[in-house]
VEXMIBA-288209 format. One line per 2 residues: number of its first residue (from 1); their letters; for each residue x, y, z of C-alpha. Coordinates in Angstrom, 2 decimals. Example, Ala and Ser with C-alpha at 12.3 -4.5 7.8 and 13.67 -1.06 7.14 Angstrom:
residues 2
1> as> 12.30,-4.50,7.80; 13.67,-1.06,7.14
This chain:
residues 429
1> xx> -15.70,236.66,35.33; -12.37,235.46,37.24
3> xx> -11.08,231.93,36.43; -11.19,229.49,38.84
5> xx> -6.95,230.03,38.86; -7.68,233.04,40.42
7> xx> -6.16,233.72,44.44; -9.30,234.40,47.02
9> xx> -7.59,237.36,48.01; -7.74,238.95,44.35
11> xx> -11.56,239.10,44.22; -11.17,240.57,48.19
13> xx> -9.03,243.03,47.40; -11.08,244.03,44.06
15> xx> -14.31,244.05,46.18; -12.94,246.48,48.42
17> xx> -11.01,248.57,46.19; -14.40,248.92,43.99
19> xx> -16.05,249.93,47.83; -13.35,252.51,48.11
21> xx> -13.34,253.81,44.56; -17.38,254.07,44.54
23> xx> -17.26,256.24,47.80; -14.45,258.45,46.74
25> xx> -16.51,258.72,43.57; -19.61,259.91,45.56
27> xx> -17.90,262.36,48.04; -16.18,263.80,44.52
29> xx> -20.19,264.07,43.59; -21.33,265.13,46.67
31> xx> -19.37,268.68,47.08; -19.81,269.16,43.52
33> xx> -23.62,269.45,44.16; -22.94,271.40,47.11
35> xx> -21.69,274.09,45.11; -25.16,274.17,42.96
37> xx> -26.87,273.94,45.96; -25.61,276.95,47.71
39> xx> -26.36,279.04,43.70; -29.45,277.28,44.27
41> xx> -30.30,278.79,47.35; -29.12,281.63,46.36
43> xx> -31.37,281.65,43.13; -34.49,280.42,45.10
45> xx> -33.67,283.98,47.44; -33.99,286.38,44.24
47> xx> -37.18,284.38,42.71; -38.70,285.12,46.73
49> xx> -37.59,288.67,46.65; -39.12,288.65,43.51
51> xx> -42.38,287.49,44.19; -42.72,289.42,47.67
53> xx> -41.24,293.05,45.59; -44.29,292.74,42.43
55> xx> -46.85,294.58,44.43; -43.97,297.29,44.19
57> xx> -42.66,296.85,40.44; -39.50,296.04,41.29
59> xx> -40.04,292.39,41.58; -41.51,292.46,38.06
61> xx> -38.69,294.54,36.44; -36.14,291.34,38.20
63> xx> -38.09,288.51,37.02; -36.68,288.51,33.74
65> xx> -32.80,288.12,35.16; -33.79,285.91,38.04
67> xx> -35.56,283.22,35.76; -31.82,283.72,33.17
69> xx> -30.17,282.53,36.75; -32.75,279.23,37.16
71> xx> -31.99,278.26,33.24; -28.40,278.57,33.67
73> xx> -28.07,277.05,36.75; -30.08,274.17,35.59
75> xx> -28.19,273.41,32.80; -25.00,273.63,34.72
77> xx> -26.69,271.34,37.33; -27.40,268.86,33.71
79> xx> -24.16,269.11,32.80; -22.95,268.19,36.64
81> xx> -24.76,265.56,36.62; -23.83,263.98,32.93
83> xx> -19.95,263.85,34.43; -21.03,261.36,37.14
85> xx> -23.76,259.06,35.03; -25.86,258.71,31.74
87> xx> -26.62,262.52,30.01; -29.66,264.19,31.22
89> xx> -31.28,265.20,27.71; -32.35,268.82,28.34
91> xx> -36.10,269.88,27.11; -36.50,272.81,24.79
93> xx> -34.91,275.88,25.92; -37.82,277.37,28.62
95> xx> -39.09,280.91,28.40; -37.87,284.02,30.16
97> xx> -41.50,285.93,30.25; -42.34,285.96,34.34
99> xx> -45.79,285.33,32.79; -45.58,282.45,30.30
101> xx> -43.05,280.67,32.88; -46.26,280.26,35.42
103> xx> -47.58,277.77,32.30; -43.94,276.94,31.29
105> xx> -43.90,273.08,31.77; -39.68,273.21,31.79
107> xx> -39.91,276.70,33.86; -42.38,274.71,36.47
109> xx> -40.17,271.46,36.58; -37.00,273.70,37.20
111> xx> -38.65,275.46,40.29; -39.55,272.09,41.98
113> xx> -35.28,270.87,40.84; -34.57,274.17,42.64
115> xx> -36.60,273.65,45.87; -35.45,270.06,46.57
117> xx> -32.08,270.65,45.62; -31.66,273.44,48.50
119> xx> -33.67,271.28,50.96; -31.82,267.75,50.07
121> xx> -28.75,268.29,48.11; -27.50,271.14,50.29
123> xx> -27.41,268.89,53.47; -26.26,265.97,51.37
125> xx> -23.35,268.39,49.77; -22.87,269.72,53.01
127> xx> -21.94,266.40,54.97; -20.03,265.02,51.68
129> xx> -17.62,268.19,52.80; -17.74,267.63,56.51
131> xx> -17.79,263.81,56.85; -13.96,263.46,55.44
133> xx> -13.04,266.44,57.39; -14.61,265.16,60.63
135> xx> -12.35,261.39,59.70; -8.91,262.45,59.04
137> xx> -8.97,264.38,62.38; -10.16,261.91,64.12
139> xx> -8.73,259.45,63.36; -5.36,261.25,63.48
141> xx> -6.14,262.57,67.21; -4.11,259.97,68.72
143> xx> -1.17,261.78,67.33; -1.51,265.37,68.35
145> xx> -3.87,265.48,71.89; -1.22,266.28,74.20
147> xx> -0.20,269.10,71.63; -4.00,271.00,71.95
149> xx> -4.76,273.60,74.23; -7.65,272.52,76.97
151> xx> -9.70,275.46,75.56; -9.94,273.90,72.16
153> xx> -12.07,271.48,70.72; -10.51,269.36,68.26
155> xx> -12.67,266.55,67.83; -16.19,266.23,66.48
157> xx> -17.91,265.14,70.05; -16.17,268.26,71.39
159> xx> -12.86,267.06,73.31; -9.81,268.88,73.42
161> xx> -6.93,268.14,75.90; -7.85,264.69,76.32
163> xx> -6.96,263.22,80.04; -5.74,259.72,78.81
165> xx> -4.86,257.29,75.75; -8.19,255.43,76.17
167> xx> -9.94,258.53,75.37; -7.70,259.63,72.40
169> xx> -8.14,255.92,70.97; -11.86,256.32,71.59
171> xx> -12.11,259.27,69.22; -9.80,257.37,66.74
173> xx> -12.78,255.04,66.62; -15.34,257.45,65.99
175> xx> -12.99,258.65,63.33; -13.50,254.74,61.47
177> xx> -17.10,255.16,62.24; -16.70,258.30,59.80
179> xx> -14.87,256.18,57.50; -17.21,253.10,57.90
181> xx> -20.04,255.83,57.00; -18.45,257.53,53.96
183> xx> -18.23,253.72,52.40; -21.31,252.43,53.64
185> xx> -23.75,255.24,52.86; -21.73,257.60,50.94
187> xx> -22.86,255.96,47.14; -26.59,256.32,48.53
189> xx> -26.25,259.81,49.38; -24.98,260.85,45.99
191> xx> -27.54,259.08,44.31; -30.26,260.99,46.67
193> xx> -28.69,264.09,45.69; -28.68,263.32,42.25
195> xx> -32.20,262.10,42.06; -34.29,265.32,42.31
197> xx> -32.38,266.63,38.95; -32.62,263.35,36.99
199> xx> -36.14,263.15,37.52; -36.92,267.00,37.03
201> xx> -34.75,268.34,34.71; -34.57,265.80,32.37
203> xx> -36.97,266.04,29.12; -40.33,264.74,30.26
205> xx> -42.91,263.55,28.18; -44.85,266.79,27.23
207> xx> -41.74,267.76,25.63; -40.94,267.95,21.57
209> xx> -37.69,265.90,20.99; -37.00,266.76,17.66
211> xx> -33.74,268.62,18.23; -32.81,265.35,20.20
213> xx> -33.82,263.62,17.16; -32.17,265.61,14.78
215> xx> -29.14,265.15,17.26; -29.11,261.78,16.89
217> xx> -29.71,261.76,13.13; -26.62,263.45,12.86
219> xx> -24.26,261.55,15.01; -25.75,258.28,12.72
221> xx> -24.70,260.42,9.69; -21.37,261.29,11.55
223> xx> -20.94,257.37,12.36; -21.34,256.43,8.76
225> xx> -18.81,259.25,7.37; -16.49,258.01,9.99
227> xx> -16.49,254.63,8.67; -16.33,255.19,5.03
229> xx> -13.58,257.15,5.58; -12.08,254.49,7.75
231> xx> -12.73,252.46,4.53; -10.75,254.66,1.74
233> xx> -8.00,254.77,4.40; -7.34,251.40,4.60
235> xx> -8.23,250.71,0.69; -5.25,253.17,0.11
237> xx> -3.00,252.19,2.67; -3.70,248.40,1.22
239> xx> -2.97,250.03,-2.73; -0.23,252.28,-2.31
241> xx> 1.76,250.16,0.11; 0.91,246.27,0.33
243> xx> -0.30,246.07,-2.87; 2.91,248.16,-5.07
245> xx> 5.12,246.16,-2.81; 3.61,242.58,-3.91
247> xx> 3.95,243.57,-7.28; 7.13,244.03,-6.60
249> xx> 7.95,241.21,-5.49; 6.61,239.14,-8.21
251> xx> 8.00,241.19,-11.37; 11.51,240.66,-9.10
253> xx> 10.52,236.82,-9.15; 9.74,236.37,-12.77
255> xx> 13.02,238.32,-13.93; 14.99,235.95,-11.01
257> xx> 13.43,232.77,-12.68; 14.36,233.50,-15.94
259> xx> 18.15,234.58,-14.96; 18.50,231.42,-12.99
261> xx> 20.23,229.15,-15.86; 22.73,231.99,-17.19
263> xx> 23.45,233.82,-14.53; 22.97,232.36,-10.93
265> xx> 24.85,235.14,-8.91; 22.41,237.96,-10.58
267> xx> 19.14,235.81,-9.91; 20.24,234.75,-5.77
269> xx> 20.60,239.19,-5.88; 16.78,239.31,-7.42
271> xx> 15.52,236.66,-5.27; 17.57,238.96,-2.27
273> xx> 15.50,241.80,-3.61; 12.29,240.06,-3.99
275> xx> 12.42,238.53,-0.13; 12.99,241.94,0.76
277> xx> 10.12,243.35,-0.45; 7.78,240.83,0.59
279> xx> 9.00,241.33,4.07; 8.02,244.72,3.63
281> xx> 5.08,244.12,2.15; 4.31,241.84,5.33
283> xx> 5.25,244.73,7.51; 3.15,247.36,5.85
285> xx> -0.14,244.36,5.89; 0.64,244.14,9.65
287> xx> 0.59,248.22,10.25; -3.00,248.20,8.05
289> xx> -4.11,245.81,10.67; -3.30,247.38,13.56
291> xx> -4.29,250.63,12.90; -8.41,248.65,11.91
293> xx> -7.92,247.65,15.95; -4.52,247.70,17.80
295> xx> -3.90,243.93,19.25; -2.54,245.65,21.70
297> xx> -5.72,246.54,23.01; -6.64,243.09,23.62
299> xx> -3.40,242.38,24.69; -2.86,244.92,27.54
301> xx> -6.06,247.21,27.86; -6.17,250.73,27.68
303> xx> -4.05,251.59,30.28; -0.89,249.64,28.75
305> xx> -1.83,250.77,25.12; -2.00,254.25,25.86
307> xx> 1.05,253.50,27.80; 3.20,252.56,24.73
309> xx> 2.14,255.72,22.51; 3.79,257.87,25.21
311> xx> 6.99,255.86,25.27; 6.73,256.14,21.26
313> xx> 6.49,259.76,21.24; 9.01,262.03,20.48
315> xx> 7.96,264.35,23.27; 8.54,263.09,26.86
317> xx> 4.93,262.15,27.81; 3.35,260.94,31.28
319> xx> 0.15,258.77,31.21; -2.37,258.90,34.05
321> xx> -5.48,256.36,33.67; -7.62,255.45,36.15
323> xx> -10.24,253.14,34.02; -11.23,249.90,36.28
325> xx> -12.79,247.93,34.07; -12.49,247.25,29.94
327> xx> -15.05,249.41,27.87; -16.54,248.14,24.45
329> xx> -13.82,247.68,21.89; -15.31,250.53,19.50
331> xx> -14.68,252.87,22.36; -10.98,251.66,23.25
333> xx> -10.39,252.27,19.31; -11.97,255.47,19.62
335> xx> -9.82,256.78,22.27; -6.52,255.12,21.47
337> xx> -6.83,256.38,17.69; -7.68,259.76,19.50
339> xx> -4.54,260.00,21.59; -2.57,258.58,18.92
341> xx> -3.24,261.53,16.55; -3.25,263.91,19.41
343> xx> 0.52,262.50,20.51; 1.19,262.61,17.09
345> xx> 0.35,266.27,16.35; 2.17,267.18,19.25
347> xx> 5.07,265.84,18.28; 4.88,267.30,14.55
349> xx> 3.44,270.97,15.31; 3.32,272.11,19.01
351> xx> 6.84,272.45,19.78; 6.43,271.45,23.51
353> xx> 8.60,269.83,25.73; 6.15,267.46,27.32
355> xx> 2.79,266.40,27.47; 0.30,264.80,29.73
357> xx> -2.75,262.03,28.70; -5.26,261.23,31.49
359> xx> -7.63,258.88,31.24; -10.87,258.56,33.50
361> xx> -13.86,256.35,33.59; -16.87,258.31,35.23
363> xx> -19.98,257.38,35.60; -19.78,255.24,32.21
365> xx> -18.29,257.60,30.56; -14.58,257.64,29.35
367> xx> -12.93,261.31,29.77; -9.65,261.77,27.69
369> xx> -7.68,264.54,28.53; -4.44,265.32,26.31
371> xx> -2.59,268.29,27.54; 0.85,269.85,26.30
373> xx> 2.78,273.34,26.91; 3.58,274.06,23.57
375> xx> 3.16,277.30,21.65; -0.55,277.03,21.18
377> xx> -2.78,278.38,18.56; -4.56,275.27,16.98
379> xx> -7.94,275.58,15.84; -10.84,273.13,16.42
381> xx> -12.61,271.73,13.14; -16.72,272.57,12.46
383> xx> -18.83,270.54,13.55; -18.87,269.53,9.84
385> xx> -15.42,268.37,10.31; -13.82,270.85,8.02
387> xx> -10.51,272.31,9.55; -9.86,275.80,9.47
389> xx> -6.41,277.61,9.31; -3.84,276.05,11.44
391> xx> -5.89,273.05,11.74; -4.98,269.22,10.97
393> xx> -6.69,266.65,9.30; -5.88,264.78,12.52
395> xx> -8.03,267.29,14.43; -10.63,266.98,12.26
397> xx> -10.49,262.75,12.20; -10.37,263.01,15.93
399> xx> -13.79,264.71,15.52; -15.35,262.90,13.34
401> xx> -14.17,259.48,15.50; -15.85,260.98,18.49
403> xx> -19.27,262.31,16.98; -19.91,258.96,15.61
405> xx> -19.74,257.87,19.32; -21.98,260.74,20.42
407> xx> -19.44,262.39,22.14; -18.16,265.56,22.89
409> xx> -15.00,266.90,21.89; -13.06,270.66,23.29
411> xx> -9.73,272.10,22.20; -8.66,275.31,23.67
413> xx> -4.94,276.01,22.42; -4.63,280.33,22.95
415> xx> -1.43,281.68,21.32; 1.41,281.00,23.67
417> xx> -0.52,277.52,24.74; -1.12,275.68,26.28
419> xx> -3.01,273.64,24.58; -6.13,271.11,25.98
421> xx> -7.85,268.76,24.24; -10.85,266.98,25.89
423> xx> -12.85,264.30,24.79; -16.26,262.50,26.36
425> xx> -17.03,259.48,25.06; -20.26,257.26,26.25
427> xx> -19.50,253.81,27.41; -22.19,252.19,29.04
429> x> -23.01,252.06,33.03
């Protein structure tokens, strides 16, 4: 909510650069589902060939391979789908047999996905390609007409050589109705193409969740791990720091107060020593606090948080975050502790040069990307969140951070690098 400080203009210009950002969004989700259209179509070809080819044997021999190509290219549609909105929980794993898939509930579901998503999402992928295409050159015509040949057509309603500027400014026109299109309708078109898979290929109700369940019972177990050991990290931080220092400063005190009356100049160097160490002590209280939750979150979002761990780093590091809007505090922690350690790592064991951190928020969902071209080779922790050889505790906290948030977290570092580290992290619509 603005305050009522706030210029006109500002919500304006917020309204329309959350129009712009929505249809860029959906043209970004629009080819992507083109591409599982056209495997889909594809697919659907080899389950027909199968079905017409049975009376021969050959279409029975297939079957098997053609319904691995409709599991897998369901899941990848799932996993499409969870990178522009909520997850799509996936049902138990469906069966391969051409004969128990006819009773199959997941197998039966998958087939009607796969049908609708060649008759709907191909068009609708198909015009999320074409539509920004059929813009930029129209709208541009006005610059190049007198370069094209008569013989060519380089507009979408056919003209080439145009005769005159009212024609050329004409097609520059239809080029905003392209662009007044894309914004208006684009968002509704993604969601149509998105529909048929949320509906279908999501878990439905004849389906046993207990691996979803168990799923969840972990990430609660993960949560509470996380936070205990949040807990016996501050509880040392707080006794081997703060705590050592304050005693400090009070056995300096008492030996300063009884010095005072014989010898003044040694107690003003005690009381030196004992301001010292409170001021220390202060220090150290401060860093316990704002590694429970940065103020500087509160003070300057995301963006300008992650922004001061580059400068801080000893590697040169850019920053590229493209988050609109403030996410729950939990999940801020979460990903500034995550690119903290990650920067931090760097900095200690990769032996790069420079480094990248890229922020996105998609679909309610926060994507952290932390990228360097160092030398490579570190290894991921279990899912248990025991590291391996060549791994850090830091890898393994950053693990245990994001499981508690039910996310997902990938590190591919080969020998030689370079080395990616991607985390998803769920942060409400």
């Amino acid at each position: 909510m603005s305050n009522g400080d706030e210029h006109p203009g500002t919500g304006r210009r917020g309204y329309v650069g959350g129009v712009v950002r929505d249809a860029l969004g959906a043209i970004r989700q629009l080819v992507s589902g083109l591409r599982t259209a056209f495997l889909a179509l594809l697919v659907l070809i080899l389950l027909v060939v199968c079905v017409l080819t049975v009376p021969l044997g050959v279409g029975l021999l297939a079957a098997p391979a053609a319904l691995r190509a409709l599991h897998r290219l369901a899941g990848a549609e799932r996993a499409r789908l969870a990178r522009f909105g909520p997850e799509v929980v996936a049902p138990e794993p469906p069966t391969d047999s051409p004969r128990a898939a006819l009773r199959d509930p997941t197998t039966r579901r998958e087939l009607r996905w796969l049908a609708r998503h060649v008759v709907v999402g191909l068009p609708l992928g198909l015009l999320g390609f074409l539509l920004p295409i059929l813009a930029v050159r129209d709208l541009t015509f006005p610059l190049y007409w007198r370069f094209v040949p008569a013989d060519v057509t380089a507009t979408s309603i056919g003209i080439g050589s145009s005769t005159s500027w009212a024609d050329a400014v004409a097609v520059a026109l239809l080029g905003v109705g392209w662009i007044a299109i894309i914004l208006g309708l684009g968002p509704a078109m993604a969601r149509a193409q998105a529909h048929p898979g949320r509906r279908l290929l999501a878990a439905g109700p004849e389906t046993d969740l207990f691996l979803r369940v168990a799923e969840l019972t972990a990430t609660r177990a993960a949560a509470l791990d996380a936070h205990a050991a949040e807990l016996r990290r501050i509880e040392r931080a707080l006794h081997d720091g703060t705590q050592n220092r304050i005693v400090s400063v009070t056995v300096l005190l008492g030996a300063a107060r009884r010095m005072v009356a014989r010898d003044p100049a040694g107690a003003q160097e005690l009381l030196e020593r004992a301001q010292s160490a409170a001021e220390q002590a202060l220090a150290d209280l401060r860093a316990v606090s704002r590694s429970i939750l940065p103020p500087v979150l509160s003070d300057r979002g995301l963006a300008g948080a992650l922004t001061g761990l580059a400068a801080e780093c000893a590697v040169p590091c850019r920053v590229d975050v493209d988050v609109p809007r403030r996410c729950a505090a939990s999940v801020e922690s979460t990903a500034y502790f995550v690119v903290a350690e990650a920067l931090t790592n760097i900095a200690k064991h990769s032996g790069a040069s420079r480094a990248t951190v890229t922020a996105r928020l998609t679909g309610g969902r926060l994507l952290l990307t932390v990228e360097d071209d160092g030398h490579g080779g570190a290894t991921a922790p279990s899912e248990s969140g025991d590291g391996g050889p060549g791994t850090g505790s830091g890898l393994a906290g950053i693990r245990r951070r994001v499981a508690a948030h039910d996310g997902t977290f990938r590190l591919a570092s080969p020998p030689g690098g370079p080395t990616t580290l991607e985390v998803d992290l769920p942060c409400g619509s």
